[in-house]
Backbone as ProteinMPNN parsed JSONL, in Angstrom:
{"seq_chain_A": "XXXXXXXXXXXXXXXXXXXXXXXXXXXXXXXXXXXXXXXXXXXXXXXXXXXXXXXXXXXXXXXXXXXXXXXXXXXXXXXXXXXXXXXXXXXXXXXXXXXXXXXXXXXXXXXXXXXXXXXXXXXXXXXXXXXXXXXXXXXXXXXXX", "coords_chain_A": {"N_chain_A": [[6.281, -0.701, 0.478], [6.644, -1.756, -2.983], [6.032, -5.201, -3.623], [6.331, -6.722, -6.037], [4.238, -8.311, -6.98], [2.993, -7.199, -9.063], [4.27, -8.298, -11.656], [2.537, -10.852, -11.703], [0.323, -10.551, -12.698], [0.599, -8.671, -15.083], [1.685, -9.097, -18.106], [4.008, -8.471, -19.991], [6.659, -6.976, -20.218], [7.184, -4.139, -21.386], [4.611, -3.013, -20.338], [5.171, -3.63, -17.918], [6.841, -2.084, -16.648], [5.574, 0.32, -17.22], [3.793, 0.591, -15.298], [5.198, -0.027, -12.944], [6.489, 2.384, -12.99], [4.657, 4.196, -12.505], [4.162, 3.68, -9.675], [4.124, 5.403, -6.51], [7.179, 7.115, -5.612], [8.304, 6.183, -2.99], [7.622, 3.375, -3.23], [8.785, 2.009, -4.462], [11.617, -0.149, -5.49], [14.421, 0.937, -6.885], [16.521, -1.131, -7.815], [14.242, -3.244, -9.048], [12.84, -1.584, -10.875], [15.24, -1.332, -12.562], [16.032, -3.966, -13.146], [13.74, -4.704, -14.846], [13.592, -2.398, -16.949], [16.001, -3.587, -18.343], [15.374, -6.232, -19.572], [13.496, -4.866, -21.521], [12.987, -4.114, -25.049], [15.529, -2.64, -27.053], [14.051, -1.041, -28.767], [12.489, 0.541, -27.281], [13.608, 2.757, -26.089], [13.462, 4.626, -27.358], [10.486, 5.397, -26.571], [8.162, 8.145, -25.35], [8.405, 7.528, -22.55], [10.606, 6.642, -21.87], [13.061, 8.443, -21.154], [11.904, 9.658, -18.12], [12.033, 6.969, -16.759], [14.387, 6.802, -16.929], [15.319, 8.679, -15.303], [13.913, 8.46, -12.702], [15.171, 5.605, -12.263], [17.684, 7.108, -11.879], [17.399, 8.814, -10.12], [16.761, 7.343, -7.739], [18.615, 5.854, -7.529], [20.72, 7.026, -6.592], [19.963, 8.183, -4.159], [18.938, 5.86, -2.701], [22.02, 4.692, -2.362], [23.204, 6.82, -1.632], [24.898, 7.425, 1.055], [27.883, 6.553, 1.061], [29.757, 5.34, 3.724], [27.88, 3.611, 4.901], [27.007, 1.887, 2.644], [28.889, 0.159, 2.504], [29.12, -0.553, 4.391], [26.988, -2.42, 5.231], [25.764, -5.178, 4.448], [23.601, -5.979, 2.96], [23.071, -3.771, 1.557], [25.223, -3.243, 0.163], [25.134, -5.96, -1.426], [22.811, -5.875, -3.136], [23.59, -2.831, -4.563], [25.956, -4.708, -5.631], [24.764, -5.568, -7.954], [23.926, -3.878, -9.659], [23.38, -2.472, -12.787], [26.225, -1.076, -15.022], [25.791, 1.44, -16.193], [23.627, 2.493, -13.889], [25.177, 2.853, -12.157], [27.781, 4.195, -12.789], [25.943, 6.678, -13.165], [25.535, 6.847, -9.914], [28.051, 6.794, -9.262], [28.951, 9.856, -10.374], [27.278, 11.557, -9.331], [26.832, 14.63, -7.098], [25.704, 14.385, -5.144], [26.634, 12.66, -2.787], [27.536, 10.953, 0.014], [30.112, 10.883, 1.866], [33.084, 10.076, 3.72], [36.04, 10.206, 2.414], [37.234, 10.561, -0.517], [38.688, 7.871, -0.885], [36.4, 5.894, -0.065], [34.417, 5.566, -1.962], [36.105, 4.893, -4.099], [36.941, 2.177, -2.989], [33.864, 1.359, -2.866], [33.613, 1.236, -5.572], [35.328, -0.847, -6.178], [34.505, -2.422, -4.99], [31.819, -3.305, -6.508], [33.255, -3.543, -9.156], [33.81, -6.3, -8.111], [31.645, -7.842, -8.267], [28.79, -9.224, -9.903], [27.3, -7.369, -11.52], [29.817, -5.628, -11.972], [31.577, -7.578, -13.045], [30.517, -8.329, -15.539], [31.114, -5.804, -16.895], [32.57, -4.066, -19.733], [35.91, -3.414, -20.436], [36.395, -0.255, -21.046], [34.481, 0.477, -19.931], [35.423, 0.062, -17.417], [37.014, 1.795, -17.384], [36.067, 4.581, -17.621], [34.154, 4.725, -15.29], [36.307, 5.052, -13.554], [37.637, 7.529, -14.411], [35.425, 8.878, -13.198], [36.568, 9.112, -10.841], [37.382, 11.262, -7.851], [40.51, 12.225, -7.966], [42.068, 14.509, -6.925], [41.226, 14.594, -4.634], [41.945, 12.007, -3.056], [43.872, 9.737, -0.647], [47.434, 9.863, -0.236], [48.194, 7.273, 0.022], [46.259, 5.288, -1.381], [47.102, 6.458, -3.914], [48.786, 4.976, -4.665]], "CA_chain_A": [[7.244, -1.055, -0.556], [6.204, -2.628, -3.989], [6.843, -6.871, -3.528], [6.567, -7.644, -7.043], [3.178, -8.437, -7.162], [2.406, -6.509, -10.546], [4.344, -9.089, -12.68], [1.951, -11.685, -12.193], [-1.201, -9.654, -13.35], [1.175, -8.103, -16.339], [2.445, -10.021, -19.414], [5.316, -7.955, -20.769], [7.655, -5.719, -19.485], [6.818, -2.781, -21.5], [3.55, -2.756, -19.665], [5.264, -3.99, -16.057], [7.542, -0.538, -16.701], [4.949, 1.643, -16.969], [3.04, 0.175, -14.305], [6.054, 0.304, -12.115], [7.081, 3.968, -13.051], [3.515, 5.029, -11.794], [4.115, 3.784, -7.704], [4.738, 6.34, -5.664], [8.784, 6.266, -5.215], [8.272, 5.278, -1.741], [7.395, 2.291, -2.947], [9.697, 1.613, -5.591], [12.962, -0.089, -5.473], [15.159, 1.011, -7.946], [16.38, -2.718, -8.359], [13.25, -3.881, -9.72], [12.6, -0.838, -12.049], [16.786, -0.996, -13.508], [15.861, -5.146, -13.92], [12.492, -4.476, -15.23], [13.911, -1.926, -17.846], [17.008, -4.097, -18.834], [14.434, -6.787, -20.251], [12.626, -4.012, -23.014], [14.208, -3.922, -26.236], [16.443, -1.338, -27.495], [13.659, 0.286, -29.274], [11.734, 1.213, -26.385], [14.202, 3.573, -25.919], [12.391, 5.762, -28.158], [9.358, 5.725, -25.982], [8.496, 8.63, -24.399], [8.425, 7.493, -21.214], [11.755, 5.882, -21.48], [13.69, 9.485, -20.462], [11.332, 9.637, -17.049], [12.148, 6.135, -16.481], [16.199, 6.636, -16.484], [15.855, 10.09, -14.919], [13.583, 8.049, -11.976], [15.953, 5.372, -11.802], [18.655, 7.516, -11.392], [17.424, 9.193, -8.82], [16.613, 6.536, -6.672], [19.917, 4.786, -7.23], [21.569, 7.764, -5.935], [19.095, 8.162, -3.045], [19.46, 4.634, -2.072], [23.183, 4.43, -2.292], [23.972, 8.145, -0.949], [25.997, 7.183, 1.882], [28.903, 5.207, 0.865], [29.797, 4.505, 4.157], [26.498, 2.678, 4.868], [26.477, 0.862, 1.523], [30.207, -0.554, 2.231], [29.332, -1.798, 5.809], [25.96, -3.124, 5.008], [25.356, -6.974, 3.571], [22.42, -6.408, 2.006], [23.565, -2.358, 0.866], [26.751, -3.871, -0.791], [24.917, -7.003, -2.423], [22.216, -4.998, -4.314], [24.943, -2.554, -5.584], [26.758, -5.405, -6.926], [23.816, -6.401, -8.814], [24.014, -2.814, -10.041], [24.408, -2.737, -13.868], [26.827, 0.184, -15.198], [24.595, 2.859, -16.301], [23.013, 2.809, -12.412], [26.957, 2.893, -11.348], [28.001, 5.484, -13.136], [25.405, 7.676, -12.701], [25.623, 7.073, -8.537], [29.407, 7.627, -9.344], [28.848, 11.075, -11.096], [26.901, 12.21, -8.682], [27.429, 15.225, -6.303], [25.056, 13.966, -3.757], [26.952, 11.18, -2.373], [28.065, 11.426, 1.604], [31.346, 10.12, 1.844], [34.109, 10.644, 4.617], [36.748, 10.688, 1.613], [37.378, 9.878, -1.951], [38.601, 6.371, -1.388], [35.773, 4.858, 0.149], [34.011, 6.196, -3.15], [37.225, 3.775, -4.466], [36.638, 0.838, -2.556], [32.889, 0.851, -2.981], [33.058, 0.835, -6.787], [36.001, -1.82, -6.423], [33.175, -3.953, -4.539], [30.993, -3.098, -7.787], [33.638, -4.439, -9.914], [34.155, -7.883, -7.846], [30.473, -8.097, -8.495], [28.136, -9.591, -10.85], [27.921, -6.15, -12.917], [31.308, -5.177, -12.539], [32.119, -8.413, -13.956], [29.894, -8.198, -16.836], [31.346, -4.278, -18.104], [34.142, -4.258, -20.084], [37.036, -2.406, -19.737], [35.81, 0.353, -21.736], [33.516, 0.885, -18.675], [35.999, 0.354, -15.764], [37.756, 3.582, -17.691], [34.615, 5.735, -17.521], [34.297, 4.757, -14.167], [37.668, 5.346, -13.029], [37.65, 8.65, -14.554], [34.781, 9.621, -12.298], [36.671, 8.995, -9.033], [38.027, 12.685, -7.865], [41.774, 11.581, -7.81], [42.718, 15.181, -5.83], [40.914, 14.016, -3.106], [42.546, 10.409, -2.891], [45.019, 10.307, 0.42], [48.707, 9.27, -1.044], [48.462, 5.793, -0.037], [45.27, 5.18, -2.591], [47.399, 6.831, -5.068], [50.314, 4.219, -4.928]], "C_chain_A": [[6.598, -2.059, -1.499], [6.975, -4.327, -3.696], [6.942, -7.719, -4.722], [4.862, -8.535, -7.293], [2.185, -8.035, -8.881], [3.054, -7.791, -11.414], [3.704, -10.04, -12.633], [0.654, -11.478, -12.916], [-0.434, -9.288, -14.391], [2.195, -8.683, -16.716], [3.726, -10.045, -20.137], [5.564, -6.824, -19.971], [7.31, -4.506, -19.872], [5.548, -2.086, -20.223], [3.656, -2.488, -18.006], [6.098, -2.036, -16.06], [6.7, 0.12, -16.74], [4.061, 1.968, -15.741], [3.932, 0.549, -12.875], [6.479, 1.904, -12.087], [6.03, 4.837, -12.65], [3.675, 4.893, -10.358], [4.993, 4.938, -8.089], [6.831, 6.165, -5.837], [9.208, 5.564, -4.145], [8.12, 4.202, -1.653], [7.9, 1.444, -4.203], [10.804, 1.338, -5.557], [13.494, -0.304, -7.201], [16.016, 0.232, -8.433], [15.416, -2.639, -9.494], [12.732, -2.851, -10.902], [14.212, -1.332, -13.176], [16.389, -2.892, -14.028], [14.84, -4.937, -14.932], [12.956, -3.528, -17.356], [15.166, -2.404, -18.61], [16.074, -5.34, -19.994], [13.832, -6.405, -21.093], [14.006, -4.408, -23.799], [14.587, -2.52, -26.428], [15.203, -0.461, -28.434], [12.391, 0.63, -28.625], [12.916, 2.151, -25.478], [13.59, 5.007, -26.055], [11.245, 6.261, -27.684], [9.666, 6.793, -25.411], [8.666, 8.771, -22.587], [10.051, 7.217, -20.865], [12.564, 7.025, -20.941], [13.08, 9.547, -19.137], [11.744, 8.479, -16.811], [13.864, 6.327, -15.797], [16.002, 7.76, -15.795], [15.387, 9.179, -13.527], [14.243, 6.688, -11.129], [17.106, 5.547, -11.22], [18.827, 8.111, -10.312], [17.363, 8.334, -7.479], [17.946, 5.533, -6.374], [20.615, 5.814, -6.241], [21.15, 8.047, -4.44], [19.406, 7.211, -1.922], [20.853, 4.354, -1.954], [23.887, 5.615, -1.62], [25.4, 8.105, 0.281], [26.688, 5.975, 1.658], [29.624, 4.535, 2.077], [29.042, 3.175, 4.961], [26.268, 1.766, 3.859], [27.898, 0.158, 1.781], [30.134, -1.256, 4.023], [27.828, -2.653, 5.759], [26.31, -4.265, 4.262], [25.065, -6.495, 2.612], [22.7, -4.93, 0.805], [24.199, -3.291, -0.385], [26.552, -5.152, -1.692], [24.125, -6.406, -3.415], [23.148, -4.229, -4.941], [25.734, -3.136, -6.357], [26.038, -5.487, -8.151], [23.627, -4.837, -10.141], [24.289, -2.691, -11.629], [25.322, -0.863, -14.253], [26.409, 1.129, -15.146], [24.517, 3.691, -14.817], [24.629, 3.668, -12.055], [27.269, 4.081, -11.54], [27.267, 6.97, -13.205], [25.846, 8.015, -11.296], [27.175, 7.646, -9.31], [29.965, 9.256, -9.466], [28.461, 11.98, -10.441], [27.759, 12.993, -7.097], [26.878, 15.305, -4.949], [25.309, 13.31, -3.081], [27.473, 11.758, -1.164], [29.547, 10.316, 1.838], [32.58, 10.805, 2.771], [35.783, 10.64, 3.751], [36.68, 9.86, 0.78], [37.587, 8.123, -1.853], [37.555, 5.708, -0.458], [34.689, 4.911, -1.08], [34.796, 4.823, -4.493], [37.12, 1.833, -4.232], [35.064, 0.445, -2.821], [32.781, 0.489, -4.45], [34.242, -0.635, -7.26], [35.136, -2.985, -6.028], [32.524, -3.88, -5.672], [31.523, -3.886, -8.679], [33.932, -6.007, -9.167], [32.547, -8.201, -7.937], [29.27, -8.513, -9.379], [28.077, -8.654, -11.995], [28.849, -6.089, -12.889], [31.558, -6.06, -13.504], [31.948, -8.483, -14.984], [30.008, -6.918, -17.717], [32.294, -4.569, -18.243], [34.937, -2.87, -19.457], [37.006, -1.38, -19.908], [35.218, 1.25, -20.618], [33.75, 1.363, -17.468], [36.489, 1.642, -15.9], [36.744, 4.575, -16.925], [34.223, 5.087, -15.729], [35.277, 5.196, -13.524], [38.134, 7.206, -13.322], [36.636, 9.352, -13.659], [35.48, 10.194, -10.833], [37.465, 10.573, -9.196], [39.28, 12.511, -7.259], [42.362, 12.729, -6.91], [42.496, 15.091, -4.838], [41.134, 12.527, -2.514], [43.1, 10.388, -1.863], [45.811, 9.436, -0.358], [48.726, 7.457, -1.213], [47.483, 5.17, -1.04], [45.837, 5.241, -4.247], [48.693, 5.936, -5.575], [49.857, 3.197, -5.707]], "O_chain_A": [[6.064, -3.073, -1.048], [8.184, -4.539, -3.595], [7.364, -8.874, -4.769], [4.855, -9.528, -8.02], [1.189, -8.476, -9.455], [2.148, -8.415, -11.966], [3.987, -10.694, -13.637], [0.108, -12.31, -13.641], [-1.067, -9.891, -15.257], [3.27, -8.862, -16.144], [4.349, -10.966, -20.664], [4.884, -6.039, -19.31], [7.089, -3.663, -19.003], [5.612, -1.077, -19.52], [3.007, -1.821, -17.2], [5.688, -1.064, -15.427], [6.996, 1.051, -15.991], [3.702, 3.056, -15.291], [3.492, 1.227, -11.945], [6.764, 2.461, -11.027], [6.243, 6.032, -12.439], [3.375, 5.877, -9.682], [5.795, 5.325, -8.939], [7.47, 5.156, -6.137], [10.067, 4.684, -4.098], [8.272, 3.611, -0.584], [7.407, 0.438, -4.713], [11.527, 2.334, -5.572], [13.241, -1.056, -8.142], [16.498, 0.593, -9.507], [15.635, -2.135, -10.595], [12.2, -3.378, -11.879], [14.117, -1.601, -14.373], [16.467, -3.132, -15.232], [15.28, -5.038, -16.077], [12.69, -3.952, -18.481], [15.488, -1.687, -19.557], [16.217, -5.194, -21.208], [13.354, -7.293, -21.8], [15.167, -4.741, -23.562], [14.025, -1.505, -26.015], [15.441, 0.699, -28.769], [11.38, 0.956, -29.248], [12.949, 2.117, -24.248], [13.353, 5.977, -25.334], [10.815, 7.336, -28.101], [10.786, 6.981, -24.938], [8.919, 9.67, -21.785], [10.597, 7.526, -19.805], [12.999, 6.605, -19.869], [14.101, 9.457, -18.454], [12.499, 8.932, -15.951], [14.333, 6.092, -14.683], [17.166, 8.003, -15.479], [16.413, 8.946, -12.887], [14.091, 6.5, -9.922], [17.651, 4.799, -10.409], [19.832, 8.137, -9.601], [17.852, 8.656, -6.397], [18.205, 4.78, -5.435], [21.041, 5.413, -5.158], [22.026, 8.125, -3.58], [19.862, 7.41, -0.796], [20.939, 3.431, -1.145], [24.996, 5.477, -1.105], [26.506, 8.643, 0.244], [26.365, 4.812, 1.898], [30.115, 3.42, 1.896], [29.519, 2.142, 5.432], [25.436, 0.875, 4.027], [28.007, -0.704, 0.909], [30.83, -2.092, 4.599], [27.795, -3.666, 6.457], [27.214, -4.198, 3.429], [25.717, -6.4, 1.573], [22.575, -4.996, -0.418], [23.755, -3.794, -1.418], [27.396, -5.499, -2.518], [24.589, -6.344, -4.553], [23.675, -4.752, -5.922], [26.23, -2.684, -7.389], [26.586, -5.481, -9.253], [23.236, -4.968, -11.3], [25.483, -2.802, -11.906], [24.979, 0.217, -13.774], [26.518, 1.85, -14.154], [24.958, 4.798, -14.51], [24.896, 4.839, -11.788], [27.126, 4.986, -10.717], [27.817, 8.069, -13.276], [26.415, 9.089, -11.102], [27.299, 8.762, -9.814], [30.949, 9.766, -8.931], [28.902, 13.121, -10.581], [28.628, 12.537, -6.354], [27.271, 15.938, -3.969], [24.368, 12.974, -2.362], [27.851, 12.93, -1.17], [29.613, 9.089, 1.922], [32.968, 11.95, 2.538], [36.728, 11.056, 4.422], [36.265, 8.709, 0.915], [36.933, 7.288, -2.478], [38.052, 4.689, 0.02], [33.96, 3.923, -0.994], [34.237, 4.162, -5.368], [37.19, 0.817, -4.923], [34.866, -0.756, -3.004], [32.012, -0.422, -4.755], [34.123, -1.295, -8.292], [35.05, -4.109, -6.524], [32.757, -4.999, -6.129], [30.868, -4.81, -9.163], [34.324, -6.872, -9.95], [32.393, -9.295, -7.394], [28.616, -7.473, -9.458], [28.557, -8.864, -13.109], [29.331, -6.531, -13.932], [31.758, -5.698, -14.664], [32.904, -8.69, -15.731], [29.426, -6.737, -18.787], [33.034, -5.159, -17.456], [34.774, -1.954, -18.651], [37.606, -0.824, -18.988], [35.431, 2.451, -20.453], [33.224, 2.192, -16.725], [36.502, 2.495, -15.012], [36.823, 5.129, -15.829], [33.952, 6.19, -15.252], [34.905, 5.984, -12.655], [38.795, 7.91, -12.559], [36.964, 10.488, -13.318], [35.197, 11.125, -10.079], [37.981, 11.006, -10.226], [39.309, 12.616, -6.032], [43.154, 12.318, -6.062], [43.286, 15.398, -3.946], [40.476, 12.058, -1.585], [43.02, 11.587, -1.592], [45.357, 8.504, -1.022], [49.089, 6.703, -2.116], [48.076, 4.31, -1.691], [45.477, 4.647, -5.263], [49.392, 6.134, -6.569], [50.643, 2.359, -6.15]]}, "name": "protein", "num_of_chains": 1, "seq": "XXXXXXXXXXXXXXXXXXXXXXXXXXXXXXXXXXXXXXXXXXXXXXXXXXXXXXXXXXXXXXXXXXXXXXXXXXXXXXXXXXXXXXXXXXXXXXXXXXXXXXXXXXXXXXXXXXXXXXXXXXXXXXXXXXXXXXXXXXXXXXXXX"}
């Protein structure tokens, strides 16, 4: 697993991102890439790397977070996720890879999200588009009250 070692040899982020988007994934936490790429400016968007970058974070968020009931009884699961900014969220959210013994723990994990450093920091705007992800026919009644 990468320890963070590259940012002291490399100066700027553009550079630490590309550097980082070359490990293996095995040795990549998708933390340190989603911080890493929050730090570029908005017009390294445009790069082409920047599509491989979100497609590689996304996968690994979803990877790493797959089982929601493992990320909602874990510490350390459930503290990184907070740290989670939207984007990450809503992708894991979206996704049809997620292992979940029903919709609301899907509910409760992104309610831990919002009592969480990101949650706190998306507007409301955000909690929508989140909230619209959750699959409300699979809720049990008491969720839905």
């Amino acid at each position: 697993m990468y320890e963070g070692k590259l940012a002291g040899e490399v100066k700027d982020t553009l550079t630490l991102a590309r550097r980082l988007a070359d490990l293996p994934p095995s040795q990549l936490a998708a933390e340190q890439l989603v911080l890493v790429l929050q730090t570029l400016p908005d017009s390294c968007a445009l790069l082409p790397e920047h599509k491989k970058w979100q497609q590689l974070v996304d996968n690994l968020v979803v990877s790493l977070y797959r089982d929601v009931h493992a990320v909602i009884t874990s510490a350390q699961l459930r503290t990184t996720f907070q740290q989670l900014p939207f984007a990450a969220v809503q992708q894991w959210a979206g996704s049809d890879e997620l292992t979940v013994d029903s919709e609301n723990s899907v509910v409760e994990l992104l309610s831990l999200w919002m009592a969480g450093s990101g949650g706190q920091a998306c507007s409301q705007e955000q909690k929508q588009k989140l909230s619209c992800l959750v699959r409300v026919q699979h809720l049990s009644p008491a969720q839905l009250v």
